[in-house]
N, C-alpha and C positions, 0 to 999 in steps of 0.2 A: 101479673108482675113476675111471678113463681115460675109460670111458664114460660115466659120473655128467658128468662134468665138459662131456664134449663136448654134451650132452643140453641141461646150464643153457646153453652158448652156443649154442645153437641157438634155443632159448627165449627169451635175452637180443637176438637178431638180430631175431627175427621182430616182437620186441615196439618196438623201433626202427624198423624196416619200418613198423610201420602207425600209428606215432606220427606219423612224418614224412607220411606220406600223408595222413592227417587233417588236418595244419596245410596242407598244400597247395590239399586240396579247401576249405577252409573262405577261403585266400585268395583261389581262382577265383571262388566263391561272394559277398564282398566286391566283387571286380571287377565283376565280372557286375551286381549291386547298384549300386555309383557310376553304371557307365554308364548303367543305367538311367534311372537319375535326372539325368541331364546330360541326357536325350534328353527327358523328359518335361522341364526347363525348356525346351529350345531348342522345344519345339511349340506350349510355353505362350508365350513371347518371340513364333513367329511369329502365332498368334492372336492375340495383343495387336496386331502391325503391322497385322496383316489389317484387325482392328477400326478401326484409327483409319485406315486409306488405307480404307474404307469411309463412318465416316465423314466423313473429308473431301470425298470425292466425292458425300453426299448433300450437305454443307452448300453444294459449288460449284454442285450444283445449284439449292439455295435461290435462291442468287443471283443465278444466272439468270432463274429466274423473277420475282425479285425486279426484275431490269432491265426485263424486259416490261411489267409490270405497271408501274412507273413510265412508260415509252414511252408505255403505251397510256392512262394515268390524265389523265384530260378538265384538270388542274391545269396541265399541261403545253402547256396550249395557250393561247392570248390570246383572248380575246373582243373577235374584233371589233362583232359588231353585235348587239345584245337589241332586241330587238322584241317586239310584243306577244303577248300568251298567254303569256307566260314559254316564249320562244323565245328561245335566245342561237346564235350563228354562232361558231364555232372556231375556228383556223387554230393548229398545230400547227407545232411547230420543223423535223419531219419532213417540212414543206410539204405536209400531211390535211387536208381539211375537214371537220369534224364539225358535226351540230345536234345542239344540245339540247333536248327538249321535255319537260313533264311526266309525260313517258311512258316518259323513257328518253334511248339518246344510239342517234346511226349515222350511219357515214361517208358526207358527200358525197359524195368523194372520196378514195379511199387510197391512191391516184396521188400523185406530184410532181405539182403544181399552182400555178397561181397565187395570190396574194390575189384570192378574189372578188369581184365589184363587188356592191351591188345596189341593186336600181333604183327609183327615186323612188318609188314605190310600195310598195315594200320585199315585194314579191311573188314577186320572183326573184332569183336571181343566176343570175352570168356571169364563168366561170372557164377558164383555160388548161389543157391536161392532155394530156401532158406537158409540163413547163416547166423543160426544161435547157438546158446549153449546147449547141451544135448537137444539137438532137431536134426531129423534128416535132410541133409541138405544134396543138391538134386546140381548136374553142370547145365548147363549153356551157353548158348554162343547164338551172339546175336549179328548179322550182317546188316553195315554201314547202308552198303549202296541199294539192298534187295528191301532196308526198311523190317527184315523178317529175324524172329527170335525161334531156337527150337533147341528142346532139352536132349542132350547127346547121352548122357548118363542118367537113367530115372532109380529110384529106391528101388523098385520094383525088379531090377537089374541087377543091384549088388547086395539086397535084402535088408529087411525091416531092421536090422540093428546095426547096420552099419550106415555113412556116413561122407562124403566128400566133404574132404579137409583142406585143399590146396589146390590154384592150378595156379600154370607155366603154360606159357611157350614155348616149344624147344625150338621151332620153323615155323613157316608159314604154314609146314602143316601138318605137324604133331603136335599134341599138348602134353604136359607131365601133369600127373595128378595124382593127390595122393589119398587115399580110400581109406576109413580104420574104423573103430567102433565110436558108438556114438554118445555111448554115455557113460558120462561119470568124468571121477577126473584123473582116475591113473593114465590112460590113453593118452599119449602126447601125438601120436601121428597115425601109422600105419602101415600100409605096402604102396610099391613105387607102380602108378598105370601109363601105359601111354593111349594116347587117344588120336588115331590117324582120319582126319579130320576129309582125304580123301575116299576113305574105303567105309569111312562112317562106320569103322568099328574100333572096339579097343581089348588089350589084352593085358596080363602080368607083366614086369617087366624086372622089378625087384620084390619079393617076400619080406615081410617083416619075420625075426627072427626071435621067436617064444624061446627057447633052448636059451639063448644069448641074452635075455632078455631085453631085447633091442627095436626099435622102429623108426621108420622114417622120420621125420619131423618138420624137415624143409629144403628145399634148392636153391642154390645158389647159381643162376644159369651166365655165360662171360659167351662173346664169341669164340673161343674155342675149346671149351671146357666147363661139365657140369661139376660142382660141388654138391653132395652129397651129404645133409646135417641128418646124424643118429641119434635119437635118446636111449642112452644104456641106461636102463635101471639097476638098481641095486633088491638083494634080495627081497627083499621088503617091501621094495614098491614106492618105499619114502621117497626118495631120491633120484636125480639121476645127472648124468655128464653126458655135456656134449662130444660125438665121436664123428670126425670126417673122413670120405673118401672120396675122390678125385677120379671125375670119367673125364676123356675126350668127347668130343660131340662126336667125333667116327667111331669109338668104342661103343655110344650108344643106338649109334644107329645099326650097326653091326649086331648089338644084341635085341634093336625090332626087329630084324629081318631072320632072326632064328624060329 
């Protein structure tokens, strides 16, 4: 009977034994399962970031190019001069010269530059390049119909510290241009050059005047008479007044042919 009895609790133990173990293994099991699932959102969460920091990085890119492409878009420029054959002249906020032709567009210049001039003829222009504050800046003269660009005055010509400040037309084929130093800010002008655009060469034509404290500044060109704008300075240097004088266009040409 003693043993009968000992036998059912043994029986009774084991059966307890692997009750509890089952409910054990089945909540490991559970565990195991949640985290699973916590781990698969957080990969999904970081592929969704990934996504959208991608693309926001294509869209920053859009817009980049989206800036270029306005920069470089011909809208953005002024037409200064249409001439004929449906040929327009450009000048860009960027300070570029661009032509327009029926053919298409291409930079004169994609330099800093000046406003180009052109000339009575409307055959050329004639532009500064580089045109900043203290830089040496260099002429040219670029041909409409030949498509060709070529620099008439180089630094290398009027020396490392000085500077093309101004050009004119005077004719179809002289230029006024005025030369001066290049840096700093007392310098308002210079000396007066002319540039004979047939002989491809250029010489003095007026001196700026140290004694007088005096230099060119600007030209006023009319068809039959140049105006001549002076800065006088005052001894200091502070200051200065405008001073004019008055050529003929025959008194000037009278004094290139000296």
């Amino acid at each position: 009977m003693k043993r009968t009895l000992i036998v059912i609790m043994i029986i009774f133990l084991i059966t307890s034994l692997t009750a509890a173990c089952g409910e054990k293994g089945n909540s490991i099991e559970l565990d195991n399962s949640e985290g699973n699932l916590t781990a698969d959102n957080s990969a999904e969460e970081a592929d969704d970031h990934n996504g959208d920091a991608n693309e926001a990085a294509d869209d920053q890119k859009d817009v980049s190019q989206d800036d270029e492409d306005v920069k470089d878009d011909y809208m953005e420029y002024e037409e200064i001069y249409m001439l004929d054959n449906d040929i327009t002249i450009l000048f860009g906020e960027y300070t570029k010269i661009k032509i327009k032709t029926k053919d298409g567009e291409e930079y004169i210049s994609d330099d800093f530059s000046s406003i180009p001039v052109l000339s009575p003829d409307q055959k050329r222009l004639a532009f500064i390049s580089p045109y900043e504050f203290e830089t040496l800046g260099e002429l040219h003269i670029y041909d409409i119909d030949s498509k060709t660009k070529s620099t008439i005055i180089k630094t290398i010509d009027i020396g490392d510290q000085s500077s093309v400040k101004l050009v004119k037309w005077l004719d179809d084929r002289y230029l006024l241009t005025i030369i001066g130093y290049a840096y700093g800010t007392v310098s308002r002008g210079g000396s007066l050059y002319i540039y004979d655009t047939k002989e491809n060469n250029y010489k003095l034509l007026l001196e700026k005047e140290d004694e007088n404290r005096r230099e060119i500044m600007d030209l006023v060109i009319k068809p039959s008479e140049v105006t001549i704008m002076y800065a006088k300075h005052d001894e200091q240097y502070m200051e200065y007044k405008v001073e004019e004088e008055v050529f003929t266009i025959n008194e000037l040409l009278e004094m290139i042919k000296k």
